[in-house]
N, C-alpha and C positions, 0 to 999 in steps of 0.2 A: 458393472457400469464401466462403459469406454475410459479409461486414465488421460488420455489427452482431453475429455470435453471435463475430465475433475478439475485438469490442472488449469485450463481457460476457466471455467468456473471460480477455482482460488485467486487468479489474478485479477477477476471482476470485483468479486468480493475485497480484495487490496487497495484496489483503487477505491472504492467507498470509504474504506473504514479511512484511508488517506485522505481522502476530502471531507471527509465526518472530523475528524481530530484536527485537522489544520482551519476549520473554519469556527472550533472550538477553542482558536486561538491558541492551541500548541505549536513550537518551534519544529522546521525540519527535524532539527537530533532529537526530538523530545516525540516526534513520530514514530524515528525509526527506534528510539527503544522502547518505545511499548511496543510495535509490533512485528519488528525482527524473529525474533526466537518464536514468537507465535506463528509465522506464516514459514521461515525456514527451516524451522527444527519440531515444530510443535504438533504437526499432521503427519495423516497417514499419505498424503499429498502434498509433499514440500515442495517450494520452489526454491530455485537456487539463490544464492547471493546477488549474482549480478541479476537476474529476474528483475528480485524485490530493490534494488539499488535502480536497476532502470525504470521501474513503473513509479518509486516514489520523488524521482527526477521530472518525470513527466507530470505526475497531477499535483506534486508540491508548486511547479508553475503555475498552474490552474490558480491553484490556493492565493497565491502569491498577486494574482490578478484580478482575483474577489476581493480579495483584502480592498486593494487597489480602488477599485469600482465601489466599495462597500459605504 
């Protein structure tokens, strides 16, 4: 299977599991360490640090704006 549409696939799936736990009322830091080590160290399709740093930047605002609206 093509590794570029694995690793788009893994950051689709980041972004979920990102808005799944922050709407579960977990903290930013309480996001990223549950699922740090899972998504950069834990597949056979890692993504990097700054990836997972800029994707949970991006939809912990989302979060941050459901709250907001909630």
């Amino acid at each position: 299977m093509n590794t570029e549409f694995m690793k788009e696939l893994r950051l689709h799936t980041l972004r979920g599991d990102i808005q799944s736990s922050g709407m579960d009322g977990l903290s930013k830091k309480g996001i990223r360490d549950l699922l740090f080590n899972r998504y950069v160290h834990g597949t056979e399709i890692p993504i990097t640090a700054k990836e997972f740093n800029t994707v949970l930047d991006e939809e912990y605002k989302k979060v941050e704006a459901w709250r907001v609206r909630k």
